[in-house]
N, C-alpha and C positions, 0 to 999 in steps of 0.2 A: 406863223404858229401851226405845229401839226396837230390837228387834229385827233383824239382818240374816242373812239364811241364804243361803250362798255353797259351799253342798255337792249343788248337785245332781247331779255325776256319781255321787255314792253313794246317790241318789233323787231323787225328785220327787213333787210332791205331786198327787195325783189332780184334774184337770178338772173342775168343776162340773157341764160337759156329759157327760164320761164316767160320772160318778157317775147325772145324771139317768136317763143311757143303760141303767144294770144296775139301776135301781134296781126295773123290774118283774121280773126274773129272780131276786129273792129270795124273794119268796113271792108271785106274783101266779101268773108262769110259772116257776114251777119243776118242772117235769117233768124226768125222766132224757131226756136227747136219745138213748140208744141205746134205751129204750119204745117200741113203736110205736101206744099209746092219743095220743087228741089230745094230751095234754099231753106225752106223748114227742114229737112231731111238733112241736108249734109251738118248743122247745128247740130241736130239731135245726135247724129254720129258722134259727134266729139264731144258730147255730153254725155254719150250712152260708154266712150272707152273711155275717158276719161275716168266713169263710176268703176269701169273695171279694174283700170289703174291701182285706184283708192283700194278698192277689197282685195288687190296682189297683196299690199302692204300692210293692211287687218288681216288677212287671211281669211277670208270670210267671202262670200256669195256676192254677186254685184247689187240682188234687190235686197240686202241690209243696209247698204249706204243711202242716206237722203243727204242733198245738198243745202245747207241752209244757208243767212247771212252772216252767222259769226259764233264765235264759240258760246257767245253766251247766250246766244238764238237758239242753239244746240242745246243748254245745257234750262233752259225753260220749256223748251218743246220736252227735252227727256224725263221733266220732272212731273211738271202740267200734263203731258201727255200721258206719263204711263197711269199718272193718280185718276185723270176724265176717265180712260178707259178700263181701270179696277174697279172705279166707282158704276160704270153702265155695266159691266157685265154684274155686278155685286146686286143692282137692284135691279137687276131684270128676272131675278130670281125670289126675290122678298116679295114678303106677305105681309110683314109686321114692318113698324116703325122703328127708327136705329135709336137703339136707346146708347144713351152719352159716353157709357162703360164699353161702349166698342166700337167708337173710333179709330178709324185707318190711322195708321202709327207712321212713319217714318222718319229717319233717321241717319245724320249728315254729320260732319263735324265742324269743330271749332274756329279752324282754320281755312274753311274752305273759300275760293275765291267770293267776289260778291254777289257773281251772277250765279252761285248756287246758294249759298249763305241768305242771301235777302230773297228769294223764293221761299227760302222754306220758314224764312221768318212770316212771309207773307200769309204761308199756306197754316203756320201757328193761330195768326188771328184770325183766321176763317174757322177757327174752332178742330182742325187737324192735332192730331197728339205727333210733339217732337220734339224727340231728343237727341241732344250735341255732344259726340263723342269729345273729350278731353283729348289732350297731347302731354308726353312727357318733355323734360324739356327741350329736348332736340326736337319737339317739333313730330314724333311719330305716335301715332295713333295709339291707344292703348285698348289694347285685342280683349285682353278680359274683361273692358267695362262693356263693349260688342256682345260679349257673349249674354250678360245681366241683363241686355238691353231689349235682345230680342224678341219679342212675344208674339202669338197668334195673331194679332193686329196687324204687327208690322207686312207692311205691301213695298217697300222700297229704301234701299241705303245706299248712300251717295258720300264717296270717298275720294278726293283726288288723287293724282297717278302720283304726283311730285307736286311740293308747294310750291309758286312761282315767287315768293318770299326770300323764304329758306333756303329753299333747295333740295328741302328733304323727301326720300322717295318712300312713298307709303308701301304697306305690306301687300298690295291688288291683291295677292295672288292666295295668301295665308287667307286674308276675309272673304272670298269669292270659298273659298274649301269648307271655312266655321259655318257660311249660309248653307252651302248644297248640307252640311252634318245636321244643320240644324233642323233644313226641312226633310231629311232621312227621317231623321228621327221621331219629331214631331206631327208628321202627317198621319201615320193612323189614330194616333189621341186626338188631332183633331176632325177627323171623321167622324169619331164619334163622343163627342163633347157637343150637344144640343145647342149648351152656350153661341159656340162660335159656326152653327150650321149655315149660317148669313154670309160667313169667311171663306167657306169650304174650297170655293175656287182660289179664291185669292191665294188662297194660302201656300197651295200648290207651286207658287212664284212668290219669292222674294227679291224683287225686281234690283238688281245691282248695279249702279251706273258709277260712271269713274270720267272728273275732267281731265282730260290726257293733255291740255294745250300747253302745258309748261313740259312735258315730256318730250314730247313729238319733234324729231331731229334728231336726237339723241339716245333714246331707249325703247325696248323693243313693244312693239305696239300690234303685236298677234293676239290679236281678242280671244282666240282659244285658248290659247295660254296662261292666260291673265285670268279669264274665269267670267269674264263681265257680259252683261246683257245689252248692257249702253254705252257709248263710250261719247263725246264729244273732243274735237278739234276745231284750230283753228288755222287758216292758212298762213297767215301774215305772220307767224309764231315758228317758221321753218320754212322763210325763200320765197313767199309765192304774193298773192295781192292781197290787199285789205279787203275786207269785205264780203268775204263767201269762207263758209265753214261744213265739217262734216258731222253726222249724227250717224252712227253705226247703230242698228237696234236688231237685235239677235231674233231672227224670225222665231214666231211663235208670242215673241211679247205683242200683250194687248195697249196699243197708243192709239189715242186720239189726237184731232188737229187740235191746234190751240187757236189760232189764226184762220182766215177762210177767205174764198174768194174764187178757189181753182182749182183742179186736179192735179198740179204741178206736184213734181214729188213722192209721189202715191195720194198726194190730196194731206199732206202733212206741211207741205210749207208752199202754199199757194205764189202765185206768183213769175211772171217771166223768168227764167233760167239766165242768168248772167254767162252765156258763154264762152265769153274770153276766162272772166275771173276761176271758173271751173277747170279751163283746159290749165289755164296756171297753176293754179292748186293743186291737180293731177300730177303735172309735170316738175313743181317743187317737191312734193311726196317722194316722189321718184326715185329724184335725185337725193334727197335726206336718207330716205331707205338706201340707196347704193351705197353711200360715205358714211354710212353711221357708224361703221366699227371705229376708222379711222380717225372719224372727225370723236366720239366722245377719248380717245388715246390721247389724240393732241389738247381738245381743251382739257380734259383732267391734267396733263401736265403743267400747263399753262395759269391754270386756276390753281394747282398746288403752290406755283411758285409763287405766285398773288397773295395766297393767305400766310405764306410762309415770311413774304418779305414787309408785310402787313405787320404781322404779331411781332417781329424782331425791331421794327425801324418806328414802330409807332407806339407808346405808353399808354396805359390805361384802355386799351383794346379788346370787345369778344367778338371773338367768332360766333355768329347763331345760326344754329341749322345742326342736323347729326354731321360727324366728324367724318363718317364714312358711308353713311346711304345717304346722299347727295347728289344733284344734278351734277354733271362732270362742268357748266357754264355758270354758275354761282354760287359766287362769295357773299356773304353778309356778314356785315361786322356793326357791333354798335360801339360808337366813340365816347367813351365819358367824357359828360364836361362841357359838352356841344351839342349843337343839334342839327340836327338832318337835314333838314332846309338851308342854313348853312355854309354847310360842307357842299351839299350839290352845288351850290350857286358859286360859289369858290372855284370847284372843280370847272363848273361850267365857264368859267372866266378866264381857265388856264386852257382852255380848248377840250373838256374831257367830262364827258357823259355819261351821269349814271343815276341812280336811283333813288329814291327817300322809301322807297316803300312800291307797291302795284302802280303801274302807270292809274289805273281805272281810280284810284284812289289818292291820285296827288293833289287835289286841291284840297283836299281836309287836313285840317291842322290836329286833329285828335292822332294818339298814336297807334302805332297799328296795332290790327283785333291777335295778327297769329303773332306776336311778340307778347300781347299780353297775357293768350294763354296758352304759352311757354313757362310763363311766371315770371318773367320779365320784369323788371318794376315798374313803373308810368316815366319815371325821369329819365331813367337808363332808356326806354324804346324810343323816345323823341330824336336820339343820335344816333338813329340807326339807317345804314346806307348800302344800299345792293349794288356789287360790281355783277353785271352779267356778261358772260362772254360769247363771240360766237365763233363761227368756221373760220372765218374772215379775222381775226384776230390774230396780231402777231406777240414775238416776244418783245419786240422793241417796244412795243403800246404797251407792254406789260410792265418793263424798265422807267417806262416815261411818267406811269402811275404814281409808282415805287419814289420815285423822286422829287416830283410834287408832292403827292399827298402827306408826307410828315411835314414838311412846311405851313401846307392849310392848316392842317389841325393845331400845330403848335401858334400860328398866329390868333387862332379862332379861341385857344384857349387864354389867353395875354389876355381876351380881352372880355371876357366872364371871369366869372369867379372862379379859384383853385378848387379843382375834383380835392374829395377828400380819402 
């Protein structure tokens, strides 16, 4: 049986080149990079270019990069972080007591993975004000309810790059413009609005983070560009190892640690410095930036032809996601009639792997949160299945899909009841 693996927004498999790259950091050079004996030194060297590496590819300064364990380490440090550190500068300034009407605001959306979504739920019941941007139905953000949303409270909004769902590429760059408009405009009203004299700093930043980990490989990832103050990745999402991620933070932003222990980091993510994982991650960057043009060419064609031969060969089929601001590596479609669990496990039995929904999210049987507010229905989202593609992807995996998959479905549906 050949094999076809069509999940790689829920990994990828480590570079031969990245592999050769760590492979003296196991025990050749294995020193503590914070030692200062040769062997701490030579570490620290390929931790310290390594970080250079990383900000060739953000375009940014080497001491904006922090190394952390993973994207979603990144995307709690950047949220917990920036909110500790508005809230100590905010009260090291106060006299009076916060009264309820001026609570730190922020604001994420509906869609966003879980390791930002259930932060800010968390940060909801700690008595935090927050509000969840809607989607239209493709899955893109809707800019004008942003604009209603924003108030003198708000201290941070957290938008992903691309839904690792969908597929849909959010507007970074439009929302990153509406913030800087918003605080043009509104900073000398609130200079002087008494009310919010307690803000005054905060306000001055409206801190902008963006999960870039479903992006990264594929679209361009120049932080100045894009407009953002934070961004988080993750390595194992583009070549490289599990388990170490990056936190970009646009100097000038005020973070705190959330975690302690060590100076490691800037004193932001405590802890020995994984050195091989780093110099890989460095070194999968690298390589994704080198091939990006080439590789999003070939999988958009690749994926076209996927949805193309999907919608034709298979009845009672939607495509979910926008039709053309899209990752160039997935497809989502939901199956009337069936359900997702399913169809994977079918697939998975013809040798060919794919998705029900977020890897982080496959043991729940509920359906997924950015299907349902696309407006999706509950019955329809339960059959819904993500082909993600990657570099490594051919056509023949894509023929061999094509050819299976309307047999799955048709047998799956013999044996439920007739879609209506």
């Amino acid at each position: 049986m050949n094999k076809v693996y069509l999940d790689y927004a829920a990994t990828t498999p480590v570079l031969p080149e990245v592999v050769e790259a760590m492979k003296p950091y196991w025990n050749e050079k294995f020193g503590n990079a914070s030692s200062l004996h040769s062997w701490g030194r030579e570490a620290r060297v390929a931790v310290e270019e390594s970080r250079e590496k990383v900000a060739k590819v953000l375009n940014c300064d080497s001491e904006e990069i922090i190394f952390t364990g993973t994207t979603t380490v990144s995307d709690n440090l950047a949220i917990l972080g920036v909110l500790k550190g508005v809230i100590e500068k905010w009260e090291a300034g106060r006299e009076v007591r916060v009264r309820s009407e001026e609570k730190l605001h922020l604001i994420t959306t509906q869609i966003e993975h879980h390791a930002v979504l259930d932060t800010f739920k968390y940060l909801e019941k700690q008595g935090f004000g927050v509000d969840y941007l809607s989607v239209d139905k493709d899955g893109l953000v809707k800019l004008d309810e942003l604009e209603k949303l924003v108030r003198p409270e708000t201290v941070l909004v957290s938008v992903m790059y691309a839904n690792n769902e969908v597929g849909t590429i959010e507007p970074i760059t439009e929302i990153a413009a509406k913030l800087q408009s918003y605080k043009a405009l509104h900073q000398t009203v609130q200079d002087k609005v008494s009310k919010f004299q307690s803000f005054k700093d905060s306000k001055k930043n409206i801190y902008f983070h963006t999960d870039a980990a479903a992006a990264a490989g594929f679209l361009d990832l120049d932080v100045k560009k894009l407009g953002v103050d934070l961004m988080s990745l993750g390595s194992h999402k583009f070549g490289g190892p599990k388990g170490v991620g990056v936190l970009y933070i646009k100097k000038g932003t005020k973070i705190n640690p959330i975690t302690f222990g060590g100076h490691h980091e800037g004193g932001l993510w405590p802890g020995t410095e994984p050195t091989p994982l780093i110099v890989g991650m460095a070194k999968a960057l690298e390589i994704a930036s080198s091939v990006q043009r080439l590789a999003f060419s070939k999988t958009t064609v690749l994926r076209d032809k996927l949805i193309k031969g999907v919608l034709e060969k298979v009845p009672e089929v939607i495509l979910t996601g926008h039709p053309e601001k899209r990752l160039p590596e997935i497809a989502s479609f939901i199956f009337k009639g069936v359900e997702g669990e399913a169809v994977l496990l079918r697939l998975d039995a013809e040798g060919i792997a794919v998705s029900s929904g977020s890897a982080c999210t496959s043991g729940d049987l509920r359906p997924s949160h950015v299907l349902l507010a696309m407006g999706i229905p509950q019955e329809e989202a339960h059959g819904s299945i993500r082909f993600s593609l990657g570099r490594e992807t051919t056509e023949d995996e894509i023929n061999s899909v094509l050819e299976v998959l309307p047999r799955v479905i048709s047998d799956l549906r013999k044996m439920t009841p007739k879609i209506s």
